[in-house]
C-alpha positions in Angstrom: 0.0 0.0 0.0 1.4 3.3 -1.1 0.4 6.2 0.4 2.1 10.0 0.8 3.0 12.0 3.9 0.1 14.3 2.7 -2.1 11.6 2.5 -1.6 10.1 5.9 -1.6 13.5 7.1 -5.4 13.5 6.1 -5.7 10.0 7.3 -4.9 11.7 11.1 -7.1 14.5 10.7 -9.8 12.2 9.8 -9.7 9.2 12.3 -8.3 11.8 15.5 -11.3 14.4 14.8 -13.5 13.5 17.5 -10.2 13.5 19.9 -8.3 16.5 19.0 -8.5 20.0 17.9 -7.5 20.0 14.1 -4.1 22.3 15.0 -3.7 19.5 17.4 -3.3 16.6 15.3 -1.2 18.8 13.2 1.2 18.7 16.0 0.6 15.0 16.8 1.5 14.4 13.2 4.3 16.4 12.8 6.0 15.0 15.7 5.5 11.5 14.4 6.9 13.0 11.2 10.1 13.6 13.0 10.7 10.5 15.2 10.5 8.4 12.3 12.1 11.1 9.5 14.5 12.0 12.1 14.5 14.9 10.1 12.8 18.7 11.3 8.7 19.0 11.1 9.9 22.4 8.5 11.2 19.5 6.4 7.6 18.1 5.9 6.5 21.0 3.5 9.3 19.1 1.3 8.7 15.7 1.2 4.9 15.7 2.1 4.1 14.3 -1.7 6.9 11.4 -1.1 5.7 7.9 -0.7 6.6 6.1 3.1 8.4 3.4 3.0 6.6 0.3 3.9 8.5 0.4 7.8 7.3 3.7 8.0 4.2 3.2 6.8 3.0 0.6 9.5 4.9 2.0 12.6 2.7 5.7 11.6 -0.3 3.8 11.6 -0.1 2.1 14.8 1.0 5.2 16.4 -2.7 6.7 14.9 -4.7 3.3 16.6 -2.6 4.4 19.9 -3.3 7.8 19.8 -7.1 6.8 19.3 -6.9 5.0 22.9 -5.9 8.3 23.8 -2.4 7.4 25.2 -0.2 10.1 25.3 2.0 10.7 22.3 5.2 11.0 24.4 4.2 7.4 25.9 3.9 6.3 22.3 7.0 7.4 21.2 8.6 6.5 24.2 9.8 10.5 24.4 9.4 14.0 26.0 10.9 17.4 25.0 11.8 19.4 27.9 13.8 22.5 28.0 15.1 22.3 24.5 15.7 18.4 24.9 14.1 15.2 24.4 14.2 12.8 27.3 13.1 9.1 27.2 9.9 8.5 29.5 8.0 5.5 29.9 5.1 4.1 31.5 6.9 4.6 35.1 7.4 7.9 34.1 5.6 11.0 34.7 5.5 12.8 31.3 7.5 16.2 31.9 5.5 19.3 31.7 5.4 22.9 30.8 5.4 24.5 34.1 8.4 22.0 35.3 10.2 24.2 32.2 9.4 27.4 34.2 11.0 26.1 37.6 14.0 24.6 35.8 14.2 28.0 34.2 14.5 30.4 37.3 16.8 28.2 39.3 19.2 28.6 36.5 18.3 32.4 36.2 19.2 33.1 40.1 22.2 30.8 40.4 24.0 31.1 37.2 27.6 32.2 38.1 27.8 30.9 41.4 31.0 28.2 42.0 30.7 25.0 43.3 27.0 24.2 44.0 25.7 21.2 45.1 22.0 20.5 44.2 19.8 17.5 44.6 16.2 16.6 43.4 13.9 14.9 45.3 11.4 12.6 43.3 13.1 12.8 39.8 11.1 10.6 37.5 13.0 11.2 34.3 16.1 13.1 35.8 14.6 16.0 33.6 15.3 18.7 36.3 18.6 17.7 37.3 19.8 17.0 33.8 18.6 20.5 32.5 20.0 21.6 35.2 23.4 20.5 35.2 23.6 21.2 30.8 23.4 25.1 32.4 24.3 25.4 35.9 28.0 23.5 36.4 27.1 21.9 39.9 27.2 18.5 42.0 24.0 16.8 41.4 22.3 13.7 43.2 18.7 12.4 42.7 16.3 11.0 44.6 13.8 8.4 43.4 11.8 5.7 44.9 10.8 3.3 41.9 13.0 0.8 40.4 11.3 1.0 36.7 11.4 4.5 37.0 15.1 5.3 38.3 16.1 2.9 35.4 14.6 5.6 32.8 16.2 8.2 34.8 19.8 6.7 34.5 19.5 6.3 30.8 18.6 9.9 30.3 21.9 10.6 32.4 23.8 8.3 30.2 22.3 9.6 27.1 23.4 13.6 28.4 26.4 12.4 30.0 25.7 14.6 32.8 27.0 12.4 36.0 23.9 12.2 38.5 24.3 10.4 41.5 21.1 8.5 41.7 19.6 7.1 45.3 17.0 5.0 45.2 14.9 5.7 48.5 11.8 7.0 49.9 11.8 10.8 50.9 8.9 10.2 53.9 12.2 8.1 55.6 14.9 10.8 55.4 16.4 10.5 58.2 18.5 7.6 57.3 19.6 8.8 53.9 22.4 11.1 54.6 24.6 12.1 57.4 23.8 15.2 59.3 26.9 17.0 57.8 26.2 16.2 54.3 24.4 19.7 52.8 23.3 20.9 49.6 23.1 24.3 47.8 19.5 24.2 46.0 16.8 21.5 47.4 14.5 21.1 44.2 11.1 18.9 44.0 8.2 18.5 42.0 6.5 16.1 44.4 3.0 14.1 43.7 0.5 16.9 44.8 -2.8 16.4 43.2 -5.9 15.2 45.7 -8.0 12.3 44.9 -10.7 15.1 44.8 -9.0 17.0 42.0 -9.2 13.4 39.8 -12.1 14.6 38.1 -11.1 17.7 36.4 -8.2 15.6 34.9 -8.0 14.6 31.4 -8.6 10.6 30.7 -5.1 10.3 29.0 -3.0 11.1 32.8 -5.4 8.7 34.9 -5.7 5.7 32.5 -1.7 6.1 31.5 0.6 8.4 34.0 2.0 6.7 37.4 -0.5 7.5 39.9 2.2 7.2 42.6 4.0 10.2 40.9 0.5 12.5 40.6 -1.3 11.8 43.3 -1.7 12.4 47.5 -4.5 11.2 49.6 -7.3 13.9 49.9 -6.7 14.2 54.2 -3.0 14.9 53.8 -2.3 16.9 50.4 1.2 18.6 51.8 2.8 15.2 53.2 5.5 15.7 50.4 6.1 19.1 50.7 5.9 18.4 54.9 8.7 15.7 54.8 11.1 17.5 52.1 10.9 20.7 54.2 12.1 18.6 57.5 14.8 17.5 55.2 15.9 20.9 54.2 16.1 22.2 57.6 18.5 19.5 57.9 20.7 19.5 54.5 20.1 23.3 53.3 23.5 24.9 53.3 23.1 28.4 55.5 22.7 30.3 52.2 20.5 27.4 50.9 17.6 27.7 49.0 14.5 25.3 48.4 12.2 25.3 45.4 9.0 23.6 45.4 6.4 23.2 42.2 3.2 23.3 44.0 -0.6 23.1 44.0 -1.8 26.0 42.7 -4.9 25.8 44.4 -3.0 24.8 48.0 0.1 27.4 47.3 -0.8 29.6 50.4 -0.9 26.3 52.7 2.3 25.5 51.8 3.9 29.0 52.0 2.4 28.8 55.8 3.4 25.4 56.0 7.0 26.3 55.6 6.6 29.9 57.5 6.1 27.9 60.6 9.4 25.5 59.5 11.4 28.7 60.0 12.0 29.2 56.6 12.5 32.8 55.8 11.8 34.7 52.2 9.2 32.2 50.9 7.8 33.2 48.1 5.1 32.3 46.0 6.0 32.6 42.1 3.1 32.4 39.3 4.0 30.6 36.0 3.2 31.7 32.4 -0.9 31.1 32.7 -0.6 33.3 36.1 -1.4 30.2 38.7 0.5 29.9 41.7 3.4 27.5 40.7 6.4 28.0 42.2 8.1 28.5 46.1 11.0 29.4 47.1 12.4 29.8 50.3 15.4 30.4 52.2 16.4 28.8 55.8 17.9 30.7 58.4 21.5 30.3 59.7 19.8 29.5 63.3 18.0 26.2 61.7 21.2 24.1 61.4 22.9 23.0 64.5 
């Protein structure tokens, strides 16, 4: 069966238009286009009148019968960008986002320049922050993960950057036995899970039927146990000029800025992203905190 990029285009616009805005499946198409071209989605506009070859051909349209289950594209093709790269994810994986971009972004803004930092990331899922991180910000990284599947996607992203994480496979809710009192850090980062059970039904059917709940989700009665446990931890393991950075709960941001007011933590601030939700904290510890 011989069929043109410009025809299967058409095919996608067809069988996806119940699904998808018709700029959508543009996208969706074009980014298909890529991973099996390897070529630029500006290069379609020349070749969309070529024939696929018959590899091609078959691995487009089972991508299209994927993306009709509505399973996430970046689940399909086993890939994410983020930050200008493109980082493997997987089913284990929470799929980077947009707003994750606009944390990465101002932690390289406010510590660009500064010498020896030592930075770790607390729930990592694909090592995205870290890695994007450390391919700006020269810096000492460590990760924290507690799944085994998911770690593994997260050390073949390092591999693939060559940027030289040290990965720790352990629960952030037991702390305490991680590191040594003595052992500190420069920037605290975490996107932790922080959506309510409540919150489930505003979500689109494409997170809850393919995203790790484990990485999205916290029980409805305690929706800051993350943030409660990381911010003991950074008392602990903030350097006196430290600073922590939280992604948050829009919708809980003021919770957690008073959850960490009554930590101690000085200069917490909430930051909005792009769409003007409550995104971001940061916060600084006081030299009095560490003993």
């Amino acid at each position: 069966m011989n069929k043109t990029w410009l025809e299967l285009a058409a095919d996608f616009q067809k069988e996806l238009a119940v699904q998808y805005p018709q700029e959508e499946i543009k996208q969706l198409f074009l980014w298909i286009f890529e991973h099996l071209t390897g070529e630029k989605a500006l290069h379609y506009a020349l070749t969309a009148n070529d024939s696929l070859d018959e590899n091609h051909l078959q691995a487009a349209i089972d991508y299209l019968q994927q993306l009709k289950t509505n399973k996430p594209i970046q689940l399909i093709l086993g890939e994410a960008h983020f930050y200008g790269q493109v980082f493997d994810v997987s089913e284990h994986t929470l799929i980077p986002r947009p707003e994750t971009e606009e944390l990465v972004h101002l932690i390289i803004q406010e510590n660009k320049g500064k010498p020896n930092l030592s930075i770790i990331d607390i729930g990592t899922g694909t090592a995205c922050i870290p890695i994007s991180l450390a391919l700006k910000l020269p810096a000492t990284y460590s990760a924290i993960e507690i799944d085994t599947n998911t770690i593994q996607v997260a050390k073949r992203n390092d591999a693939k950057f060559n940027t030289g994480i040290n990965f720790i496979q352990a629960d952030i809710l037991e702390w305490e036995i991680l590191f040594d009192r003595t052992v500190t850090f420069d920037i605290i980062v975490s996107n932790p899970p922080y959506i309510t059970n409540e919150e489930k039904t505003a979500m689109h059917s494409n997170v809850l039927q393919f995203e790790p709940h484990l990485a999205l989700f916290v029980e409805d009665e305690a929706p800051l146990l993350f943030y409660d446990h990381i911010a003991d931890f950074s008392l602990a393991h903030l350097s006196t000029d430290g600073t922590l950075y939280f992604e948050i709960n829009q919708y809980l941001s003021h919770e957690t800025a008073d959850l960490l007011r009554k930590k101690g933590f000085q200069s917490v601030q909430i930051i909005k992203d792009i769409n003007g939700a409550d995104r971001m904290i940061r916060a600084k510890r006081t030299s009095s905190l560490k003993n």
